[in-house]
N, C-alpha and C positions, 0 to 999 in steps of 0.2 A: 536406478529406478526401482530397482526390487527390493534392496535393503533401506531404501530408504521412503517408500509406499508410508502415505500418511496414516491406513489404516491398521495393515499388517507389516511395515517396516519394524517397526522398536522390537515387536516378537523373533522377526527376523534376525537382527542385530543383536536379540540377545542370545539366540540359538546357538551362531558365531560364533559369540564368546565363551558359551559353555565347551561347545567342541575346540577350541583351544585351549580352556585351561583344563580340559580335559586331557587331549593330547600329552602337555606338561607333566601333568601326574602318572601318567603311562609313562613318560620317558622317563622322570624319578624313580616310578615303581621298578622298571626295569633296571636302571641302573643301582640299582641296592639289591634287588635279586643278583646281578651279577658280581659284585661286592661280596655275598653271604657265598654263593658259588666258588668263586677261586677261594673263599678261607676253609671251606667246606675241604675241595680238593687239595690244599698245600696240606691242610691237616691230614688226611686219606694218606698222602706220599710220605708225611713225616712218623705215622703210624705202622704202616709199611717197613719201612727201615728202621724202625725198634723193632719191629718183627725180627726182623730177618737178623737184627745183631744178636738177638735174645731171644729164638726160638719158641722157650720153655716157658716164657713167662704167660702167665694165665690171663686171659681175657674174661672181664664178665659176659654173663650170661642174656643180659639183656643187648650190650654192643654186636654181640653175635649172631644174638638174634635179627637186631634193625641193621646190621650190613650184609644178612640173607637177604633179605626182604628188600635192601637197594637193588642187589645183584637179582634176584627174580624181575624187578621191571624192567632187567635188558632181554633176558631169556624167554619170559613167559606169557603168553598171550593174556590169560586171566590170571597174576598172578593174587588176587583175593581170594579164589577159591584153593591156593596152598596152605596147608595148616603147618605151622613151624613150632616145635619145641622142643628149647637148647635145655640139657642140663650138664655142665661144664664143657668137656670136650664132644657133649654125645649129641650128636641131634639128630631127631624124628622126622623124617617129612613124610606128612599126609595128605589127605585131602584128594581132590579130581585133576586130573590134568590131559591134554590130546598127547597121546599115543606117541606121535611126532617130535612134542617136546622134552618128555620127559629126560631121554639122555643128556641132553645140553641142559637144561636144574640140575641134574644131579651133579655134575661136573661141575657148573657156576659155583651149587652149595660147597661142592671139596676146594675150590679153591678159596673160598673165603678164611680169611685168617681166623684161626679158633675154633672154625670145624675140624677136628681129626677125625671121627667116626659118623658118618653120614647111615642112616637107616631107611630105607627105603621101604614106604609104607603107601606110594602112591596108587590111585585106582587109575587105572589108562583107561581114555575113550578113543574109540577111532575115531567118531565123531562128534561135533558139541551137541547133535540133536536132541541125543537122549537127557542131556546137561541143561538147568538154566544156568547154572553157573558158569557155565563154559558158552554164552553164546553173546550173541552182538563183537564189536569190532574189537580187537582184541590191545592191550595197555601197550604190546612190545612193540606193535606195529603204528601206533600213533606214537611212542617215543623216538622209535627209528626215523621219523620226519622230524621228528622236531629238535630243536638246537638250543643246547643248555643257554642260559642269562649272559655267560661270560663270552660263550661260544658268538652267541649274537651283535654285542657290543664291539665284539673283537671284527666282526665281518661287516655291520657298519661304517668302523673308523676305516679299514682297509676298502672295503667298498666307497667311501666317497672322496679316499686316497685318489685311487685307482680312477673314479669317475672326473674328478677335478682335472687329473692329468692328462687324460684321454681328450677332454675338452678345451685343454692350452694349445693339444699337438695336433698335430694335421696328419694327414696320409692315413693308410692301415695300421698302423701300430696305433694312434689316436684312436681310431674307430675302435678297434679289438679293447684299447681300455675303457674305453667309455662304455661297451657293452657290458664287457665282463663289471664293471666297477657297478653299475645302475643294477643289473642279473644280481648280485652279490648284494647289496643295497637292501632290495624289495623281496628276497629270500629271507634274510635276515630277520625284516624289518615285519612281513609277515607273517614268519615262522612257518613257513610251509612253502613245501617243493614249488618249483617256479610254476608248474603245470597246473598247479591249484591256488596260485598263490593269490589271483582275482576272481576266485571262486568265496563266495558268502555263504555261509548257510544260518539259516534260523529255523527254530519251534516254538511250539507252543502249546500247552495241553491244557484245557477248560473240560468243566462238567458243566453239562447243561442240564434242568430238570423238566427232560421233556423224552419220551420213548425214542429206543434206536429206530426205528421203522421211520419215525417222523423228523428226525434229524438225518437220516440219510437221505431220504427224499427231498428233503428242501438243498441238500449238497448236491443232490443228483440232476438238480433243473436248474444249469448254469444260465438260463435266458434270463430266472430271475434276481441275477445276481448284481445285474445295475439299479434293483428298486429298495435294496437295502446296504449296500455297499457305496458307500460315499464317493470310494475313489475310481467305481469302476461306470464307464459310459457307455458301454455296450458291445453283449455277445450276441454273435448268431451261429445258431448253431447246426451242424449238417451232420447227422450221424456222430462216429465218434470222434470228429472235428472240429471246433469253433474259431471264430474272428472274436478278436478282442480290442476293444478302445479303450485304455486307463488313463489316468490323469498321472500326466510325468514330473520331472523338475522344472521349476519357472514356468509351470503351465503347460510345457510341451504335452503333445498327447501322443503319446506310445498305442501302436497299432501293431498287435503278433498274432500268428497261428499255433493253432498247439490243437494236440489229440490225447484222446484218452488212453494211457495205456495199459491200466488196469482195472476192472469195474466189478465188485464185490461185493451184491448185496447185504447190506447190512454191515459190513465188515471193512471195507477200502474204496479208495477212488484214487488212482495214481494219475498223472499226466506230466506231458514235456510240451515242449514250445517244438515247432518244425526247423531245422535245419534250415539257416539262413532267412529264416522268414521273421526275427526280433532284432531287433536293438540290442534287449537285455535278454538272453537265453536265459532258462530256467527251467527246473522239474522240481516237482512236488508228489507227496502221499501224503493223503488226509485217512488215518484210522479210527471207527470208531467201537466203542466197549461199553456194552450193556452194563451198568452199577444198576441196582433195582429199577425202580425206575426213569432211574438219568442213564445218563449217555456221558462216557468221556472219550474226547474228541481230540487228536494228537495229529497235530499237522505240524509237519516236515517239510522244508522246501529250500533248496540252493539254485543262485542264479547267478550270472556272470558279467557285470557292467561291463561299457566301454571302458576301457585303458586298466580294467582291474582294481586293483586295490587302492589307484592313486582315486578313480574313479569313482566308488563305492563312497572315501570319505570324502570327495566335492560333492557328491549328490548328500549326504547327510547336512554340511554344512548348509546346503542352500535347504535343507528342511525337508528331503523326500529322503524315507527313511523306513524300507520296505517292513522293517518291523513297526516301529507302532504302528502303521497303516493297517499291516496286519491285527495288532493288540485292538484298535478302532473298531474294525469288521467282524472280528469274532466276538468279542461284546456287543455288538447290536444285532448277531445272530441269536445270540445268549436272549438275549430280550427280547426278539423276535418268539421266538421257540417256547418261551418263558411264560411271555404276561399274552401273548397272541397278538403283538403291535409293538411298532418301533416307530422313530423318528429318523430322520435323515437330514442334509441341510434343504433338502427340497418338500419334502411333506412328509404324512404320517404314513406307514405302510401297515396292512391289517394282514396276519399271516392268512386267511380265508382266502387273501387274492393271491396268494404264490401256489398255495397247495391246496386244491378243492376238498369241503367237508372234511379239512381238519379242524379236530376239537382242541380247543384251548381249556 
């Protein structure tokens, strides 16, 4: 009945299909990243061993250069903010780096083939505060999660090995492969630790052309957020607490709790869902940034379906698809804010009735 609804079935049916041949081209894309990968590293080890038959022979300057620069995204958190300059055997490292890492680069840079004389030129921070270039989440620590193209491929085929077999046999050894084989599977296949691996995140950053005062305040009064938000049916709100009714997959209506957990005039509005009180856990930060007189507005948010990732793409296919829903609602805020009126599929909204004696 749903794919096949005389009004909104074909759109449905064609969603479908996009999310499959999409699917497809992820699994191509993948497997030729993994392709360039192993030719990458057989080349790395056959490199290596003309190294080492032939010590002396000289390496260009630029290969020196861009296999520092592999070897810093194992080592260095920000490894952009190093400044590298080979000139034959001699190289210069400059630039910012935390305090912390600096001994493990300099090491990495000595072992790279065709550094002989390493120069150390770096400035240490104890911490990134004083740094913009040293702050936000750092290159080494999202590569340490994540698993090369071949790496993945190779953990698939052995993961659905492993999970086929687990599924022919019976007893505890069946059980143990089947975990272990599906565990292996959905790591791979997500590319992130199993602990996150049904965790989603999206953003989204818009300018609006309308003052921060007046875009923070229409964020700040969640009750009126089902008279221009299509997909939401209703907050009530208690202190830093509210009830919420959204429009879910195939019409179910998702009902959760959630508190404010940070409120920042002008500046942020953080919140989470309560502990056991959703369906689909989730937390978000909405920041906003005075540009003359607009506002840009950078909302962050992850949330965690049922069953996870398997989860995440059955809800997309059936067409609830937390970001455009998002991309929806911040463009009829945008418009809201904008022209002083929006449309919804229920009627016209005039922003005079969310936020008293504001001027459009």
């Amino acid at each position: 009945m749903y794919f096949f609804d005389p009004i909104r079935g074909r759109k449905r049916r064609a969603r479908l299909a996009d999310a499959v041949v999409h699917a497809r081209r992820s699994e191509r894309a993948l497997l030729e990243k993994a392709m360039r990968d192993a030719q990458h590293r057989v080349h790395g080890v056959a490199e290596r061993a003309v190294h080492a038959l032939a010590p002396n022979v000289e390496v260009d300057d630029d290969v020196v250069a861009e296999r520092i620069r592999a070897a810093l995204g194992r080592v260095a958190s920000h490894p952009r903010a190093i400044a590298i300059r080979v000139d034959r055997d001699r190289v210069v490292v400059g630039g910012e780096i935390l305090a912390r890492e600096a001994e493990a680069v300099l090491s990495a840079i000595r072992a790279v083939t065709g550094a002989r004389q390493v120069i150390d030129q770096l400035e240490r921070r104890a911490t990134a505060r004083s740094s913009p270039a040293l702050q936000g989440e750092g290159h080494a620590q999202r590569q340490a999660r994540a698993w090369t193209p071949a790496l993945r491929i190779g953990a698939i085929a052995g993961g659905g090995i492993g999970a086929i077999y687990g599924f022919a046999r019976r007893g505890p050894v069946g059980a143990l492969a089947r975990t272990a084989g599906v565990a292996l599977v959905v790591r791979a296949a997500t590319n992130r630790p199993l602990g996150r691996a049904g965790e989603t995140r999206i953003q989204k950053t818009i300018t609006v052309g309308a003052p921060i005062e007046r875009v923070f305040e229409l964020w700040r009064r969640l009750d009126t957020f089902p008279k221009f938000m299509s997909h939401v049916r209703e907050v009530q709100v208690t202190g830093d607490r509210s009830h919420w009714e959204v429009d879910g997959p195939l019409g179910v209506q998702l009902r959760f709790d959630a508190k404010i957990t940070r409120c920042e005039a002008n500046r942020a509005i953080a919140w989470q869902t309560l502990p056991g009180q959703a369906m689909i856990e989730h937390e978000g930060i909405v920041r906003f940034d005075a540009d003359g007189e607009s506002t840009r507005v950078h909302l962050q948010m992850s949330y965690r379906p049922p069953l996870g990732a398997f989860g995440h793409a059955i809800a997309r296919m059936l067409g609830w698809d937390p970001k455009h829903r998002m991309d929806d609602d911040l463009m009829r805020m945008k418009a809201l804010l904008e022209q002083g009126h929006t449309r919804t599929l229920r009627n016209r909204i005039e922003l005079s009735e969310l936020i008293p004696n504001a001027a459009t």
